[in-house]
Each structure stands twice: as structure tokens, then as C-alpha cells.
DRENMAR-592191 format. One record per residue (C-alpha): x, y, z; residue number from 1. Coordinates in steps of 0.001 Angstrom, whole numbers, plus 500000, padded with zeros to 6 digits. Example, Ala and Ser with C-alpha at 12.3 -4.5 7.8 and 13.67 -1.06 7.14 Angstrom:
BEGIN
+--------+--------+--------+-----+
:     c1 :     c2 :     c3 :   i :
+--------+--------+--------+-----+
: 512300 : 495500 : 507800 :   1 :
: 513670 : 498940 : 507140 :   2 :
+--------+--------+--------+-----+
***
This chain:
BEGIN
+--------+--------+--------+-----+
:     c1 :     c2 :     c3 :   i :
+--------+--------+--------+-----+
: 500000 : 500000 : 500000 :   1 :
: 501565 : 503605 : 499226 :   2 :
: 500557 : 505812 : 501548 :   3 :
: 499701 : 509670 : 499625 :   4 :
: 499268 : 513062 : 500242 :   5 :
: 497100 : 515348 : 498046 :   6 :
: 498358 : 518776 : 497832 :   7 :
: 495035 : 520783 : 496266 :   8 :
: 491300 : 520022 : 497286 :   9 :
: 489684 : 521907 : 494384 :  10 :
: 487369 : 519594 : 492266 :  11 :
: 490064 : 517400 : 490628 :  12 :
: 491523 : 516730 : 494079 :  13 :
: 488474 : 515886 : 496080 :  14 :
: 487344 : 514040 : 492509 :  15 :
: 490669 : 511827 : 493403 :  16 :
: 489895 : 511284 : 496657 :  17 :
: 486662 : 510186 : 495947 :  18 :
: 487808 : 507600 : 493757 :  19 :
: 491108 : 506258 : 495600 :  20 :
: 488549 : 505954 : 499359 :  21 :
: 488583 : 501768 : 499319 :  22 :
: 491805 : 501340 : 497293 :  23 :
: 494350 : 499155 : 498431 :  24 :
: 497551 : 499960 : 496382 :  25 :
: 497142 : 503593 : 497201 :  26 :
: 495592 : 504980 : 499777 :  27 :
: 495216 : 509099 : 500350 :  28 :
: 496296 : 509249 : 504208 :  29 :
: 496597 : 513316 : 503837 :  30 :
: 496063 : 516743 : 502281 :  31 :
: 497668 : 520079 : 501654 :  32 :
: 495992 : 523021 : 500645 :  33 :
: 496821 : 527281 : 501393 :  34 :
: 494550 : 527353 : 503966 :  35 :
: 491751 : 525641 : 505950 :  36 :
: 488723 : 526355 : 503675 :  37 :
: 488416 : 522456 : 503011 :  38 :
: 488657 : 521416 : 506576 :  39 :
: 485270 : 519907 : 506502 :  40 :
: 485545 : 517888 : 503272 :  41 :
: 488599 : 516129 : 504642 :  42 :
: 487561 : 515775 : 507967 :  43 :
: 484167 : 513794 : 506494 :  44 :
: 486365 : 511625 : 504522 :  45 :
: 489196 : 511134 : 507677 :  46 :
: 492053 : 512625 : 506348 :  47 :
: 494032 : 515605 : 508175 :  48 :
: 494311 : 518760 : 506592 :  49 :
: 497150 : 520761 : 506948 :  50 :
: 498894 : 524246 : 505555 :  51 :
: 502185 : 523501 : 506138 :  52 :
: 504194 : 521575 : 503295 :  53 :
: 506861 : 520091 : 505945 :  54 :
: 503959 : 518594 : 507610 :  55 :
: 504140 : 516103 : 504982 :  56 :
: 507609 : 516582 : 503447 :  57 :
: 508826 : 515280 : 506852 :  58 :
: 506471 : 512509 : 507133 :  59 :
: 507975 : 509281 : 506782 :  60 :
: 504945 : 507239 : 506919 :  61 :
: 504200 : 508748 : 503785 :  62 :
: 505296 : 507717 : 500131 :  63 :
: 503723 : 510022 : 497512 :  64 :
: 502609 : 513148 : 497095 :  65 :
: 499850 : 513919 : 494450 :  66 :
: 499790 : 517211 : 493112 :  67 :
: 496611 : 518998 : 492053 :  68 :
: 497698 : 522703 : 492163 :  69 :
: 497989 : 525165 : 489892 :  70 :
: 500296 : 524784 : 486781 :  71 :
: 502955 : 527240 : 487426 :  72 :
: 503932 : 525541 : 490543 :  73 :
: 504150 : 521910 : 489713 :  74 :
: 507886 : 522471 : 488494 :  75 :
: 508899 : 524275 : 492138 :  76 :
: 506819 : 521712 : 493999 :  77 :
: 507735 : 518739 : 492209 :  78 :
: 511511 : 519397 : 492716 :  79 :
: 510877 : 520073 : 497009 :  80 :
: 509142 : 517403 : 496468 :  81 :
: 511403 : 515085 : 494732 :  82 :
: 514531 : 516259 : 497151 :  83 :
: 512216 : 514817 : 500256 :  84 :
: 512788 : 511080 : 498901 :  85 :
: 509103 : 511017 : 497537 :  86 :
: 507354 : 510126 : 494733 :  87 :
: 505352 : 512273 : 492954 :  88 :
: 502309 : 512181 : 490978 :  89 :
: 501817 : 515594 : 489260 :  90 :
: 498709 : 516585 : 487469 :  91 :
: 498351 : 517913 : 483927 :  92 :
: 500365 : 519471 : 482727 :  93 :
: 503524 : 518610 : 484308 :  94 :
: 505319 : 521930 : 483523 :  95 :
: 504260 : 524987 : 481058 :  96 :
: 507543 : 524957 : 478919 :  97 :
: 509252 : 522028 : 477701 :  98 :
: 512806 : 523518 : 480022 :  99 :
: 510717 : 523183 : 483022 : 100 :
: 509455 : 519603 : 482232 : 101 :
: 512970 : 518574 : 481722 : 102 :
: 513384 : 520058 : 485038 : 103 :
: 510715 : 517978 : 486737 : 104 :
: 511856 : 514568 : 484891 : 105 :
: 515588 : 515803 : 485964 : 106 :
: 514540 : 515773 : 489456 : 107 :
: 512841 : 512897 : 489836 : 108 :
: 515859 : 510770 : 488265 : 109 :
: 517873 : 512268 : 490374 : 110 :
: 516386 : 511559 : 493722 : 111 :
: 515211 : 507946 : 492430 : 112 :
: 511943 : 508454 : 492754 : 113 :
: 509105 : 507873 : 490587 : 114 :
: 507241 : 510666 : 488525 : 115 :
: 503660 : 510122 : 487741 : 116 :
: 501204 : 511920 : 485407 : 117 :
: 497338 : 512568 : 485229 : 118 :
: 496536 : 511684 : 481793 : 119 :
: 494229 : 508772 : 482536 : 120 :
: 492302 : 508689 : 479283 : 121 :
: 495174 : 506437 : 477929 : 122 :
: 493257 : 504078 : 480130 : 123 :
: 489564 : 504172 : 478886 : 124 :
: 489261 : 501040 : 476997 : 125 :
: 487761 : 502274 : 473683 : 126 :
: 491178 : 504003 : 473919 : 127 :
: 492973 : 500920 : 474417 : 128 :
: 491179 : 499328 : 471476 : 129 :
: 492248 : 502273 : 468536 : 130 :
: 495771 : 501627 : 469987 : 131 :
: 495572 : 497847 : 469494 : 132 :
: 494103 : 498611 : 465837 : 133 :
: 496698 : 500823 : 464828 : 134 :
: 499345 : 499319 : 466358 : 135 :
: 498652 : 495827 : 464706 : 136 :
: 498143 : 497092 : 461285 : 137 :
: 494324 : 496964 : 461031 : 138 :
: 493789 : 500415 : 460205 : 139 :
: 496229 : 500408 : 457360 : 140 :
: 498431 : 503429 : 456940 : 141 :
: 497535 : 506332 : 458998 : 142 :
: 496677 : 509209 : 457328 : 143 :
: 494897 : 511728 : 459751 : 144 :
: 493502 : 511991 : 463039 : 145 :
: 490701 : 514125 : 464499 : 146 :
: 489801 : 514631 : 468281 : 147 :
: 487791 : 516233 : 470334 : 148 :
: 487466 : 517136 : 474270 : 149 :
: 484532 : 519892 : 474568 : 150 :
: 482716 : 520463 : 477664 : 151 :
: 481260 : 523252 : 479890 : 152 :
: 482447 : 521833 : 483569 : 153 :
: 484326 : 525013 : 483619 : 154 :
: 482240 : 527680 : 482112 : 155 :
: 481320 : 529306 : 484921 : 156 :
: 485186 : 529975 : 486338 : 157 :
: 485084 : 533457 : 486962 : 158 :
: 488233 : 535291 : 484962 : 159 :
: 489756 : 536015 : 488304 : 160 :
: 490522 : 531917 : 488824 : 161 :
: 494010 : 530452 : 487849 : 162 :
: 492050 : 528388 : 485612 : 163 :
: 491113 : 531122 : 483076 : 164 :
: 494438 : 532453 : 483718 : 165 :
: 496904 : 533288 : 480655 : 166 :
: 499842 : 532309 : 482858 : 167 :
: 498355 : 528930 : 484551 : 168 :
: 496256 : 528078 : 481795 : 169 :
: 497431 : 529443 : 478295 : 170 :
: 495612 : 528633 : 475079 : 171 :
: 491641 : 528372 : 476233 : 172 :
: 491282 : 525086 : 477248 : 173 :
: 494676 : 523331 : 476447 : 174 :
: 495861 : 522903 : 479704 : 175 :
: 492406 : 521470 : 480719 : 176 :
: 491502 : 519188 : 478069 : 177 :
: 493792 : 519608 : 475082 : 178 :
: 496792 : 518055 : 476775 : 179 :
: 495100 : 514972 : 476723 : 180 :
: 494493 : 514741 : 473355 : 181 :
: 498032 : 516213 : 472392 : 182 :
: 499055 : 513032 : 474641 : 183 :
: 496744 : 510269 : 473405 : 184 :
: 498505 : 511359 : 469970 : 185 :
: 501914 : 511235 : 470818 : 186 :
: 501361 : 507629 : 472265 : 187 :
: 499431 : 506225 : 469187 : 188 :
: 501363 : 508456 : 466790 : 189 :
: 504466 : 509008 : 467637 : 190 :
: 506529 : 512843 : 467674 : 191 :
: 503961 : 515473 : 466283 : 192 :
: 507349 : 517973 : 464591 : 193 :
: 504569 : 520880 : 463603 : 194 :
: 501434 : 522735 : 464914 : 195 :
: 499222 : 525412 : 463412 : 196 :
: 497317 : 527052 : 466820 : 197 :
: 494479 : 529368 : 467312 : 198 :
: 492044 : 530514 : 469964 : 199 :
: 489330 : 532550 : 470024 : 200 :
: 486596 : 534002 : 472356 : 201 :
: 483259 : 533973 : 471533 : 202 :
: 480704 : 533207 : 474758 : 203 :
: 482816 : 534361 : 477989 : 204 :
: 485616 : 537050 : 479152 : 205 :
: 488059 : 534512 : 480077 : 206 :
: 491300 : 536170 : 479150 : 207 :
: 492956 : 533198 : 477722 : 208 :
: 489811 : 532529 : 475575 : 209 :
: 487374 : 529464 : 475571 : 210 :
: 487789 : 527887 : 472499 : 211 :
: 491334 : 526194 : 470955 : 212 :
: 491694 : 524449 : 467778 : 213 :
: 495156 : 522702 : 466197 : 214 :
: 496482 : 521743 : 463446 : 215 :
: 499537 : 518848 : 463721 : 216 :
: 501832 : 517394 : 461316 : 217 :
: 503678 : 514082 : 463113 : 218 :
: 506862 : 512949 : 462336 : 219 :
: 505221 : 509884 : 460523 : 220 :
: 504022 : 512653 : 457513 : 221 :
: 500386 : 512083 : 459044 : 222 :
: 498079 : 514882 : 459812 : 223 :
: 496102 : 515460 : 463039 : 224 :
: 493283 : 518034 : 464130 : 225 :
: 491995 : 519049 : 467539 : 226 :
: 489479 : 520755 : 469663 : 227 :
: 488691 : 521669 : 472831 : 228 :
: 486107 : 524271 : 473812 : 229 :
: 485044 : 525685 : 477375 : 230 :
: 481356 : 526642 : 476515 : 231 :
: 479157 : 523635 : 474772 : 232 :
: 477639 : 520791 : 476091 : 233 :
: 479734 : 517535 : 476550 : 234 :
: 481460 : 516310 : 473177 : 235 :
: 484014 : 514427 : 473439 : 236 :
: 485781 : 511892 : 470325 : 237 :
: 488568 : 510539 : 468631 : 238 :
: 488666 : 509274 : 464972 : 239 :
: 491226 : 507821 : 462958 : 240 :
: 491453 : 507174 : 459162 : 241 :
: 493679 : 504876 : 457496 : 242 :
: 493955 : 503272 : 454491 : 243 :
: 492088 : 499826 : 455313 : 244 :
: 489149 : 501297 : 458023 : 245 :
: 488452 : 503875 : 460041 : 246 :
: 487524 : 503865 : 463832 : 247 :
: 485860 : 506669 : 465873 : 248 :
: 485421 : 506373 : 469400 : 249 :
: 482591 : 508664 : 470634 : 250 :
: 482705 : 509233 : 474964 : 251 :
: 478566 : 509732 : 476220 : 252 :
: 479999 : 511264 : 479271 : 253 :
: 482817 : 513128 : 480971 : 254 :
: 485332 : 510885 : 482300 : 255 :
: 485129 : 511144 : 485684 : 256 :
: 481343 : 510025 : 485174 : 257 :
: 479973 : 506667 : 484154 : 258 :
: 478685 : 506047 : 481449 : 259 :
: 479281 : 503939 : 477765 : 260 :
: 481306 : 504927 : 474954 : 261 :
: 480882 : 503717 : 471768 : 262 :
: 483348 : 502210 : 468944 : 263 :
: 482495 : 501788 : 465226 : 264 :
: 484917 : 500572 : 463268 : 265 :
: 484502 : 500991 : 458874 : 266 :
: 486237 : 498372 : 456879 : 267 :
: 487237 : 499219 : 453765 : 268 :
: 485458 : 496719 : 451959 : 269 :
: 481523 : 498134 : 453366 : 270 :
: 481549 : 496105 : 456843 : 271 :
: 480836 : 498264 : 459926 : 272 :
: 481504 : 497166 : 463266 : 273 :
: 480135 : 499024 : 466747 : 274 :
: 480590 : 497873 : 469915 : 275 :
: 479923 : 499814 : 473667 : 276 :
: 482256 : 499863 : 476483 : 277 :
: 481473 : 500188 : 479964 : 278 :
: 483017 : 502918 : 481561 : 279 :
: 486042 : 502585 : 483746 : 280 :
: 487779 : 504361 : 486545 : 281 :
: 490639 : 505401 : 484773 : 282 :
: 491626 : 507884 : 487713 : 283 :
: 491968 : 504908 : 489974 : 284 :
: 493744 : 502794 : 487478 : 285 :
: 496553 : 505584 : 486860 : 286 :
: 497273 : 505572 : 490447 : 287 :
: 497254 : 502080 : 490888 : 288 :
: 499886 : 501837 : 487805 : 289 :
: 501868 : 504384 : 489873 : 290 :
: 501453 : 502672 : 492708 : 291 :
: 502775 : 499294 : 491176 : 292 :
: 505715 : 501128 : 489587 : 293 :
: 506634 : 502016 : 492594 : 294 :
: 506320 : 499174 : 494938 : 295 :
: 507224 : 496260 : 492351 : 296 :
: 509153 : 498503 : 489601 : 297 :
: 506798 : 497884 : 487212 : 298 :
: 506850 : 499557 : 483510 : 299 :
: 504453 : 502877 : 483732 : 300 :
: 502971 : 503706 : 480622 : 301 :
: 504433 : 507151 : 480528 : 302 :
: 508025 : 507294 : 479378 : 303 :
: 509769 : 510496 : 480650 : 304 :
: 510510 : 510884 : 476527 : 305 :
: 506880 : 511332 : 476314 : 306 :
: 506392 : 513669 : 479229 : 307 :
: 508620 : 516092 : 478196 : 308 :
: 507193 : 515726 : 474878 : 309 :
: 504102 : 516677 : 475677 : 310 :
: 505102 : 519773 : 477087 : 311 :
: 507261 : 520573 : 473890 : 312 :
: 503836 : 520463 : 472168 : 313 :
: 502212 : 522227 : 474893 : 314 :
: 504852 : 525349 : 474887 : 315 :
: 504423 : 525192 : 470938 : 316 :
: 500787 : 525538 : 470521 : 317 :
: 500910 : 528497 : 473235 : 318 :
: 503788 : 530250 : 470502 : 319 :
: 501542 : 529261 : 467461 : 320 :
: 498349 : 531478 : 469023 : 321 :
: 500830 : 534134 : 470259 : 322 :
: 502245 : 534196 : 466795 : 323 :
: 499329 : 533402 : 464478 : 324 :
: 502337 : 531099 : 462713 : 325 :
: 503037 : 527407 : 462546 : 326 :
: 505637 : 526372 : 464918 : 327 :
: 508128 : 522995 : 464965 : 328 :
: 509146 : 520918 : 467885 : 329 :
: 511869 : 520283 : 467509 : 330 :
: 512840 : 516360 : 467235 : 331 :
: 514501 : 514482 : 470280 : 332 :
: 518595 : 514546 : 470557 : 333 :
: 520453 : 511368 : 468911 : 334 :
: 521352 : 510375 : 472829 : 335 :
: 517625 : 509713 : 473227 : 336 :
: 517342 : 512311 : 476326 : 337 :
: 514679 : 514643 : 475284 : 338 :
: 515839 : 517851 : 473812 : 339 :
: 512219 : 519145 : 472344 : 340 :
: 512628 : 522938 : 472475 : 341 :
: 509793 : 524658 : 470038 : 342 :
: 510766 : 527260 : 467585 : 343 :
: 508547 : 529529 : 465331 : 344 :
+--------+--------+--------+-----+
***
């Protein structure tokens, strides 16, 4: 059992605690947060609240720290963090520039501990499926990819939250929803080496905008497109077309809600195949990976190649809207460390 603190109990953290309560490879024995405001929802679920990080940096009954704070200060918290001897699971995004996720990966080697990430949609199982298809052949060459992560959970964040912020939360809803989609690509597709960014507002006075769409070219020569907007009901879909079929995997609710999600699959000689799949707890099963890594040294999905990768993208699309200009990431150095620094 690894024994975790939660630093954060906005909605994402208590959403985590919620879902960890009966685990038993990870268990969430404590909480952080800047003040006391959330006293009450930890005391009803029996954890201790505190302010103080060395409350919990000092603890040595405890393994992990999960951290579900605003963006800009995963990269300093990660690190103090990291140089306590603990593991950390850090939410999306890990970092805001591709330096600072280096940073974060840098630490965590360093201090031998493990570094886990919140991108749990790799574990929905239509998701699982479109990687099995296209990693076995079935789909034929890739040629393109569309997805889609639309929602309005957070259309009432008033402009004054770090959530609409342009420094925590750049590009509309990129660091919300688009960073998952940006990382279900890189793991089916491989290096995305181009994107073509823009945002726009249209229904609120976020500053940073609530609507994103990109453009990607991947190493591969294949083409990608994707959305994510603050303000519309729940959409949320993947499609990929290759050469032998097509398969489009279309969610019926927001992940951290159960419900199906449905897979049709288009031969290329007229057959069409659909199939549901039950929703999963993919929050719990990330942590429970992260747990195992830990404990047994088991593989975790996420290489730190990927990681940082994502955050190359990340920092890219933000200088693509700033810029109205594609931008390249840049490919990974021969050594294989990451070296994924965008440039317009």
C-alpha cells in the first residue's frame, strides 16, 4: 500500500479522493491546501488537513505526494518534492515549457523516485482498442487523426481563477483538456514535429479565451486536428482514418462520470463494426499503475521521453496562438534524452 498526500482540494483533488477511498495499492492518508477552507471535506472523509508543506515533506509514513495545484507551481513543487525522497504524481500538465518539464523529469531521476502523470484517458478502453488497431496494422496506413474534448464543467470559472488564467492556463482550454488529446497522439502516433494554433473568444471574458483548435503534422508525415472548447455541452471523440478502416470512438459522458462509449469501426470493403464499452475508473487505474511502479518497479505507461514531449507540444501551441504562425518541435537529441525545444 503507498501511503499519499494530496496537495490541492479543488474539484480534481476531492474528485481523486473520491475515487482512491477503498483502494488498496494507494491509499490518500493526507492533504495540503493554502489554507483551511476544506477542513470539513477532509475531515468527512478522515484525512488531516494541513497548511504547512513540511507537515508532509517530513512525514515518513508517507510515500507520495499527488499534486493537484495550479500549473505554474508543479515544476517548484515537484523538485521540494522530489529532494524529500518522495514520489510524485503531478497533474496535467507537468510543467508549462518544455525547460521546466525537463526540470521535473531531471529531478525525479535524480532523487530515484518515481514521477507520475494525470493523463488517465490512455486508460479508457475504447482508447485501448484504437491503439491495438493501429498498432497491429488493422487500420492500414495512417493518414489523419481528428479529436475532440469539449465540455462546459468550467464555464462558469470566473476570469479572476488560475484556471482562466493566461499564465496557469494558456491557450483556452489546452491545459484542461487539450493536453490529453496532444498526449493520446503522441502515444498512438508518435513525435507530432509541427502545429498550426488558434484561439478565440466567443461566449465568455476569460482572458485566455474558451475555444482552441490545432492543426499537427507528426513525424510519421500524418496529419492530426483538435478541439477543445470551454462553453458547449459535453462532446468528446477521437477518429482515425487509414487506408484499410476507420475507427471513431465517441465518449457519452465526461470521464470522471459513468457512462458507455461507443466504437464503430469501417472496413474498407463496406463492413461496419460498433461495439459499447462500459466505463472505467481510469483515475483509479493511473494511480494504481503508479502505485505498482513504485512498489514492484513495474513499467508505467508514461516514458519520461513522452512527458517532456508533451510539454514541447504544449509550449508550441501556446507560441503558434501568440504568433498566428506554425511552429516545429523540435525532434529528440540522437542520445535519446529529450531535447524538444519549440521554435517559430
Amino acid at each position: 500500500m503507498i501511503r499519499a498526500a494530496i496537495a490541492g482540494l479543488g474539484w480534481w483533488g476531492k474528485h481523486m479522493i473520491r475515487r482512491m477511498a477503498d483502494s488498496d495499492q494507494l491509499r490518500i492518508v493526507a492533504a495540503i491546501d493554502t489554507s483551511d477552507a476544506q477542513a470539513a471535506f477532509a475531515a468527512e472523509h478522515g484525512i488531516p488537513l494541513t497548511t504547512n508543506w513540511d507537515d508532509v515533506l517530513s512525514d515518513p509514513s508517507i510515500d507520495a505526494v499527488i499534486l493537484c495545484t495550479p500549473h505554474s507551481l508543479h515544476t517548484a513543487q515537484v523538485a521540494m518534492v522530489a529532494q524529500a525522497g518522495k514520489h510524485v504524481f503531478c497533474e496535467k500538465p507537468l510543467a508549462l515549457t518544455r525547460a521546466d518539464a525537463e526540470r521535473s523529469v531531471a529531478a525525479c531521476r535524480a532523487a530515484g523516485v518515481r514521477l507520475g502523470i494525470g493523463h488517465e484517458r490512455r486508460y479508457e478502453l475504447a482508447m485501448l482498442q484504437i491503439k491495438e488497431l493501429v498498432q497491429s496494422g488493422a487500420l492500414g496506413t495512417i493518414m489523419h487523426v481528428e479529436a475532440n474534448f469539449s465540455h462546459d464543467k468550467l464555464a462558469a470559472v470566473p476570469k479572476t481563477d488560475w484556471r482562466a488564467s493566461t499564465v496557469d492556463a494558456p491557450a483556452a482550454g489546452m491545459t484542461a483538456m487539450g493536453i490529453h488529446l496532444t498526449d493520446g497522439f503522441l502515444e498512438l502516433f508518435g513525435p507530432i514535429r509541427e502545429v498550426y494554433a488558434a484561439t478565440s473568444t466567443r461566449a465568455t471574458d476569460r482572458p485566455n479565451g474558451d475555444v482552441v483548435s490545432v492543426h499537427t503534422r507528426f513525424a510519421s508525415g500524418a496529419t492530426g486536428y483538435l478541439n477543445a472548447i470551454l462553453v458547449t455541452p459535453l462532446y468528446i471523440g477521437i477518429t482515425v482514418f487509414g487506408t484499410e478502416a476507420w475507427v471513431e470512438a465517441r465518449n457519452q459522458t465526461h470521464p470522471d462520470t459513468p457512462g458507455p462509449t461507443t466504437l464503430t469501426v469501417q472496413h474498407k470493403d463496406g463492413r461496419r463494426d460498433v461495439r459499447e464499452y462500459e466505463w472505467t475508473d481510469t483515475v483509479r487505474a493511473n494511480l494504481e499503475a503508479f502505485a505498482r511502479s513504485i512498489e514492484t518497479g513495474a513499467p508505467y505507461v508514461f516514458t519520461d521521453e513522452q512527458k517532456v514531449g508533451n510539454i514541447a507540444v504544449l509550449e508550441a501551441i501556446c507560441r503558434s496562438v501568440a504568433t498566428n504562425m506554425p511552429v516545429t518541435v523540435e525532434a529528440a537529441a540522437p542520445s535519446g534524452r529529450p531535447s524538444l525545444a519549440a521554435s517559430a
